[in-house]
C-alpha positions in Angstrom: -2.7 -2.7 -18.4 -5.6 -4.8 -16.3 -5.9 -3.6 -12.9 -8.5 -5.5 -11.5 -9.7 -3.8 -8.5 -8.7 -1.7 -5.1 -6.2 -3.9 -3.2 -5.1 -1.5 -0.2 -4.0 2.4 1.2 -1.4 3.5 3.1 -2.3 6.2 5.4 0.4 8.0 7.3 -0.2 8.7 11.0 1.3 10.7 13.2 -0.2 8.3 16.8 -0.5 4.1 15.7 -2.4 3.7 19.0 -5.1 6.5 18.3 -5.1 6.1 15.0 -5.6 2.0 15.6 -8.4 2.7 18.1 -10.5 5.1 15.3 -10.1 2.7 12.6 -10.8 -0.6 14.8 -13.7 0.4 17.2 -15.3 3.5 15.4 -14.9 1.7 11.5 -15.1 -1.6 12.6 -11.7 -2.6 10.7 -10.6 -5.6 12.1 -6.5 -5.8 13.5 -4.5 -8.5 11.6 -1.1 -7.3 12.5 1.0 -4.6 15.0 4.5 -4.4 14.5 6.3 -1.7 15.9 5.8 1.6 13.8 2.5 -0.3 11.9 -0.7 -2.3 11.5 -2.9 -3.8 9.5 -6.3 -4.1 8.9 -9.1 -6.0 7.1 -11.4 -3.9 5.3 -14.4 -6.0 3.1 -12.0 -7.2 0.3 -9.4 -4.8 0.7 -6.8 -3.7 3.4 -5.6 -0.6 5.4 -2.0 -0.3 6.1 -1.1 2.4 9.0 2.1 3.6 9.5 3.8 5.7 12.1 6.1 8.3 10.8 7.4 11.8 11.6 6.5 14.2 9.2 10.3 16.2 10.3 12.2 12.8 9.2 9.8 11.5 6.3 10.8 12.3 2.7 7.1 12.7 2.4 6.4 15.9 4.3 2.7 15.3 5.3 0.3 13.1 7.3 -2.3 11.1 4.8 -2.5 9.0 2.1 1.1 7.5 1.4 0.0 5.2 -1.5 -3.3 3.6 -2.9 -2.7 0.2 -4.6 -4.6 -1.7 -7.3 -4.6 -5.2 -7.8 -3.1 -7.0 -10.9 -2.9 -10.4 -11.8 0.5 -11.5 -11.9 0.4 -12.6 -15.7 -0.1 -9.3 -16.3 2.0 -7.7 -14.2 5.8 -7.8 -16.4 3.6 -6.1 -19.1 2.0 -3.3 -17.1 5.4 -2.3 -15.8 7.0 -2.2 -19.0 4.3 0.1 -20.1 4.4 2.8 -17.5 8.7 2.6 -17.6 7.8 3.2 -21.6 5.5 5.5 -20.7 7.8 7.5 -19.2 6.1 7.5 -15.8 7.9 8.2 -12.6 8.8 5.1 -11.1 9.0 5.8 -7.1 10.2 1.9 -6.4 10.2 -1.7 -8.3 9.5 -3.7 -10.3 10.4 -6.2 -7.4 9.1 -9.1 -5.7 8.2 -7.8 -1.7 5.4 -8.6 1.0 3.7 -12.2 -0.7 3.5 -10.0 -4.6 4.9 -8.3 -7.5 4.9 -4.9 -6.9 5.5 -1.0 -8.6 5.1 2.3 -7.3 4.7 5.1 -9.9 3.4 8.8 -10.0 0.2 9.5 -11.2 0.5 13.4 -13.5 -0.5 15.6 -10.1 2.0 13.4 -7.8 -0.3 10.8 -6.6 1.9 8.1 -5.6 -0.3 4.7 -6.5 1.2 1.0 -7.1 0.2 -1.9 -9.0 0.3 -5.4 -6.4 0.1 -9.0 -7.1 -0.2 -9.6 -3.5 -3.1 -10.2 -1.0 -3.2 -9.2 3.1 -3.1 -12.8 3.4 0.1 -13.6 1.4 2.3 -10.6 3.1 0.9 -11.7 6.5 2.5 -15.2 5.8 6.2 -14.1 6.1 5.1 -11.7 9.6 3.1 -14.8 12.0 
């Protein structure tokens, strides 16, 4: 498997507005998108996703990290998730095609949700302008 890099997080947050406003003016992350219950921001290379969630109606019971995603090349990307299915890895969601990429989301051995994404910021922003 070839991940080639950090492609984005997804942070859980419990107020978009505040969380937008620490992110944007404190981090100087740039706003690319605001729909309803998220955004998304331009960090160097790499993106932040923030979404709005109730921890009392999430199956995820906490406020955090939600994911951290790794960039693959799409030619690699069949292999790698035959690999981890193999592997006997938990598969949360995919293989499927969503947001501009390929994309998987698997448990790491503590629970660590992570995925493996084709995609760019630029390529899921396509299908939201």
């Amino acid at each position: 498997m070839k991940a080639t890099g950090f492609n984005h997080v997804t942070i859980r947050v419990s107020d978009l507005s505040r969380s937008l406003l620490f992110y944007e003016s404190l981090l100087g992350m740039k706003l690319v998108h605001r729909g309803r219950l998220d955004v998304y921001l331009e960090w160097g290379s790499a993106w932040i996703c923030l979404i709005e969630r109730s921890c009392e109606s999430s199956e995820k019971p906490s406020y955090g990290v939600d994911h951290i995603a790794f960039s693959i090349m799409e030619e690699d990307f069949h292999d790698a998730a035959v690999k981890l299915q193999g592997s006997g890895v938990p598969i949360v969601r995919g293989p499927l095609e969503r947001g501009g990429g390929y994309s998987i989301n698997f448990l790491d051995p503590d629970g660590t949700e992570l995925e493996l994404f084709t995609g760019s910021l630029a390529e899921r922003m396509k299908g939201w302008s």
